[in-house]
VMD Tcl script that draws the C-alpha trace (Angstrom):
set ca {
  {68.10 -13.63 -22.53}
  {67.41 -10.21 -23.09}
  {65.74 -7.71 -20.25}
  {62.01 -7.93 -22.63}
  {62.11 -11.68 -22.97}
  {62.91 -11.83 -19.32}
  {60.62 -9.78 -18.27}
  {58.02 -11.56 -20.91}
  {58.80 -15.17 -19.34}
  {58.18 -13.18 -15.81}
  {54.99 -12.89 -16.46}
  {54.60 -16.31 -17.76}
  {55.51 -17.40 -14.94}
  {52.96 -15.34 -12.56}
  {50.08 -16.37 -14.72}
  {51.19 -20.28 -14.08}
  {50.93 -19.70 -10.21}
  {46.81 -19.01 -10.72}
  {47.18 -23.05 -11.06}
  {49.39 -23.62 -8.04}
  {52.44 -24.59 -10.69}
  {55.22 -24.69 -7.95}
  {58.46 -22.84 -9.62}
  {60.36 -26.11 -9.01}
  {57.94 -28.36 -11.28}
  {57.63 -25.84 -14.15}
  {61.47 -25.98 -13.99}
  {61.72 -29.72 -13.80}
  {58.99 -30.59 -16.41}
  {59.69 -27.60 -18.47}
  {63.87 -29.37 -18.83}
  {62.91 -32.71 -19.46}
  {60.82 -31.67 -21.89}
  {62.90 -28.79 -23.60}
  {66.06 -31.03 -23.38}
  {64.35 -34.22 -25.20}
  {62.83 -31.77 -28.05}
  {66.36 -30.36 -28.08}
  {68.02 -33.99 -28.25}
  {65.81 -34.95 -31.16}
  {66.96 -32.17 -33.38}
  {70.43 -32.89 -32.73}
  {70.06 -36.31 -34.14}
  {68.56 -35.07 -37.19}
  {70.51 -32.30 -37.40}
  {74.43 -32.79 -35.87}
  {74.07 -36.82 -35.29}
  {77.79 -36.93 -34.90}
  {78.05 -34.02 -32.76}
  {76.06 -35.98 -30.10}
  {76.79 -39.60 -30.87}
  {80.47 -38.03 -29.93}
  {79.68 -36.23 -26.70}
  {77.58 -39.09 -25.56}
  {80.55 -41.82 -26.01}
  {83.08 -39.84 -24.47}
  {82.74 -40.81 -20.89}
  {85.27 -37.80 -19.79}
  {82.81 -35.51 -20.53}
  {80.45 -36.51 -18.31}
  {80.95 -34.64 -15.19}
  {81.72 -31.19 -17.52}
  {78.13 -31.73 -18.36}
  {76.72 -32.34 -15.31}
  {78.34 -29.32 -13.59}
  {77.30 -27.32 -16.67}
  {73.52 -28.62 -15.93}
  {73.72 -27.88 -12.39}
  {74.96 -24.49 -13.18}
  {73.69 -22.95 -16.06}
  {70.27 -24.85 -16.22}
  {68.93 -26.09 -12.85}
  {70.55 -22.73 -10.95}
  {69.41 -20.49 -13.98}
  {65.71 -21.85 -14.24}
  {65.75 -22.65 -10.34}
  {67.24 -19.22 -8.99}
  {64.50 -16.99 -11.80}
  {61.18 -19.01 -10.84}
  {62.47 -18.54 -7.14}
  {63.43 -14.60 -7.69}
  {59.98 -14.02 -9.32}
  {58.30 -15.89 -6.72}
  {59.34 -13.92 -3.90}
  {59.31 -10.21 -5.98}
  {58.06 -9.88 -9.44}
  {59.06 -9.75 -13.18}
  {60.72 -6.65 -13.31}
  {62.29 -6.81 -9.94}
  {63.85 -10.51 -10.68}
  {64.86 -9.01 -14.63}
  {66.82 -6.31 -13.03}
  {68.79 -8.55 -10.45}
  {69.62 -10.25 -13.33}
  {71.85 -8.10 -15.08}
  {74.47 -8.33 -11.98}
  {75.83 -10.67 -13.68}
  {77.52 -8.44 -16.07}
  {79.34 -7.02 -12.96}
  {80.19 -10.49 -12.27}
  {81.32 -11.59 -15.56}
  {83.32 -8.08 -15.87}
  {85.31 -9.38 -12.63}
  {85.95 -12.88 -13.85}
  {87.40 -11.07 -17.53}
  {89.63 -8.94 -15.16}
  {91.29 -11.88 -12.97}
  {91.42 -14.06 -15.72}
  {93.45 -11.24 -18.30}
  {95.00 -9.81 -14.70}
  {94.46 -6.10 -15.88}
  {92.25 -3.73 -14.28}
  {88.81 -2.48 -15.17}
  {88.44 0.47 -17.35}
  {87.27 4.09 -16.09}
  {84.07 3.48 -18.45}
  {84.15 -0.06 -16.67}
  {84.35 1.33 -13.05}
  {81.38 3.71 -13.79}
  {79.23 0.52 -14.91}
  {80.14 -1.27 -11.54}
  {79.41 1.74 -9.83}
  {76.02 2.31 -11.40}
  {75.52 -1.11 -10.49}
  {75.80 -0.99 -7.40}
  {73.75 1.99 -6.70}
  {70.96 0.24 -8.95}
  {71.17 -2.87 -6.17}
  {71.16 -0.59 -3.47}
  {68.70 1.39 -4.79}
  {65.96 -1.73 -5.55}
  {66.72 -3.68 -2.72}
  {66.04 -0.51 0.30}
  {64.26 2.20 -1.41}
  {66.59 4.37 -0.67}
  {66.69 4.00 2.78}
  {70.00 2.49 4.61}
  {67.71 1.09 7.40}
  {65.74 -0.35 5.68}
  {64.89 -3.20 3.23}
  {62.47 -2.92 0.83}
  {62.39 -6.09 -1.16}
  {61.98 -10.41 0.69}
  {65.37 -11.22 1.64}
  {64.78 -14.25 -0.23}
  {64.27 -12.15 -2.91}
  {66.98 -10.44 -3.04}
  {69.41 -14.08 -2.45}
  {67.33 -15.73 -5.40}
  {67.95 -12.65 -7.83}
  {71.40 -12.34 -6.91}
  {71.90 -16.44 -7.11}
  {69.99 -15.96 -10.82}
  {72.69 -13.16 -11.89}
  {75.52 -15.88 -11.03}
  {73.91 -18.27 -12.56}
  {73.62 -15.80 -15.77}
  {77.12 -15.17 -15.37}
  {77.92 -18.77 -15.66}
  {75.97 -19.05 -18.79}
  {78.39 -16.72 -20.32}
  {81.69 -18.75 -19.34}
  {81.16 -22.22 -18.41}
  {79.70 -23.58 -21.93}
  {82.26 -22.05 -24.23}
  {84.18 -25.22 -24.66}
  {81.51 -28.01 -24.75}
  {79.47 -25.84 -27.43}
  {82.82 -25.37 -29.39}
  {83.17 -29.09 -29.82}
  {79.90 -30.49 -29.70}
  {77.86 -27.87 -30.73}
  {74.32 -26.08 -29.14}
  {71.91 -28.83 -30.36}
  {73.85 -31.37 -28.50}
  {75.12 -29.15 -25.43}
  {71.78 -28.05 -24.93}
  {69.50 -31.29 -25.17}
  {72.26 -33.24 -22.69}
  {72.07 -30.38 -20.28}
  {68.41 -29.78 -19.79}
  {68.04 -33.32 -19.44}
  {70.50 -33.99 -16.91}
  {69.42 -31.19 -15.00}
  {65.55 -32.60 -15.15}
  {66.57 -35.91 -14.32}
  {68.03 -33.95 -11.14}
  {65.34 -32.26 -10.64}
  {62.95 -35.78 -10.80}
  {63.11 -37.22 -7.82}
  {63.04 -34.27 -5.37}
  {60.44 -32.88 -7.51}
  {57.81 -35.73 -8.25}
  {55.83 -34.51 -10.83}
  {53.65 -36.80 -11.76}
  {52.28 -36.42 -7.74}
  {51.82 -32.57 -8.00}
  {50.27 -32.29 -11.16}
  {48.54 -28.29 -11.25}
  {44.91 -28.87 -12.55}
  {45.64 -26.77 -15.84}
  {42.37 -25.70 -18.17}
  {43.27 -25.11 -21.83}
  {44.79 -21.55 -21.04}
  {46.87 -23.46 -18.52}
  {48.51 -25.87 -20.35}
  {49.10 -22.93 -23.61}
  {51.01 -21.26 -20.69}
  {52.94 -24.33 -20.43}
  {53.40 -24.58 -23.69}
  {54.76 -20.59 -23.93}
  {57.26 -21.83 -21.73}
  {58.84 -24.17 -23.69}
  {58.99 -22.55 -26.63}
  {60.75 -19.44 -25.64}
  {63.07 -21.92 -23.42}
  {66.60 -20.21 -23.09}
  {69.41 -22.08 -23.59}
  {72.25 -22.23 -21.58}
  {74.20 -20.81 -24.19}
  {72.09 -18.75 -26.95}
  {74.07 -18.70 -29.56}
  {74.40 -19.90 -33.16}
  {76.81 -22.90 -33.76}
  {79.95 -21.98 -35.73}
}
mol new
graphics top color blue
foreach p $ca { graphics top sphere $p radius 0.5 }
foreach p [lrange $ca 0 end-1] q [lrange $ca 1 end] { graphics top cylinder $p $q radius 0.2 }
display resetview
């Protein structure tokens, strides 16, 4: 997800809070549906991929701790970090998770970080700092929620980058991706109870909705090899 589309779903997201669309049932409705649209491609297009991942019962809790992580966390942490800031604020959290990825590429090749790597962490950091006082030690400029959400979103992001490698490798993003945001709805269902808290949606509501799922990021955007 890049910073525009972020920042593009942001406001999505804003709009769909005119209707009193709680983050947590645009999260859970917006899976279930994204992961069956996802699951019906995959049988047309990679059947065997999926017949595969579906029969191999070992699997199973890889791809429920990849749902948990890099879907309900992702969608759950964003909706939450907009909620309590805004668009831009929640986008630029966000890209933490470069710091954090940079750390986990570190440990795991035990070497240290680069000068030109140190610089980035730096500028990080000061960026943080920066957004979340104003400038002012004393101070704090942003919701402390806000500030846990976006930081929870950027390790969620940073997830997103590791934790899939392997099940896309051998099952492929059609497959990885409709069992994922599935599972991670079906977590979502009961807690969330969607069919009681329905937002009363008018045509621009529901093409809001439908913006949503069609620029729905997958836990691992990129092309199958």
């Amino acid at each position: 997800r890049d910073s525009s589309t972020s920042r593009g779903l942001g406001d999505v997201y804003k709009r769909q809070e005119e209707y009193h669309a709680a983050p947590l049932w645009i999260a859970c409705v917006r899976e279930i549906i994204a992961g069956i649209i996802f699951l019906v491609a995959a049988m047309i297009g990679t059947p065997h991929s999926l017949r595969s991942a579906v029969t191999s019962w070992r699997e199973y809790p890889k791809f429920v701790g990849a749902a948990l992580t890099c879907v309900t966390l992702v969608q759950v942490a964003y909706l939450f970090s907009i909620h309590w800031t805004n668009a831009g604020t929640a986008t630029v959290l966000q890209t933490v998770n470069l710091l954090m990825v940079l750390i986990y590429v570190c440990v795991r090749a035990k070497r240290r970080p680069t000068k030109r790597e140190v610089i980035g962490v730096a500028l990080a950091f000061v960026g943080v700092w920066l957004l979340a006082t104003g400038g002012k030690l004393s101070t704090l400029s942003m919701p402390l929620p806000g500030l846990f959400w976006g930081l929870m979103d950027a390790f969620s992001c940073a997830c997103l980058a590791i934790i899939p490698v392997g099940l896309i490798a051998r099952y492929g993003n059609l497959t990885f991706n409709g069992l994922t945001f599935l599972i991670s709805g079906l977590i979502l269902l009961p807690f969330v109870k969607p069919w009681q808290n329905m937002p009363h949606f008018d045509a621009r509501g529901w093409w809001l909705m439908a913006c949503l799922l069609y620029t729905s990021p997958s836990p691992r955007d990129v092309e199958e090899s």
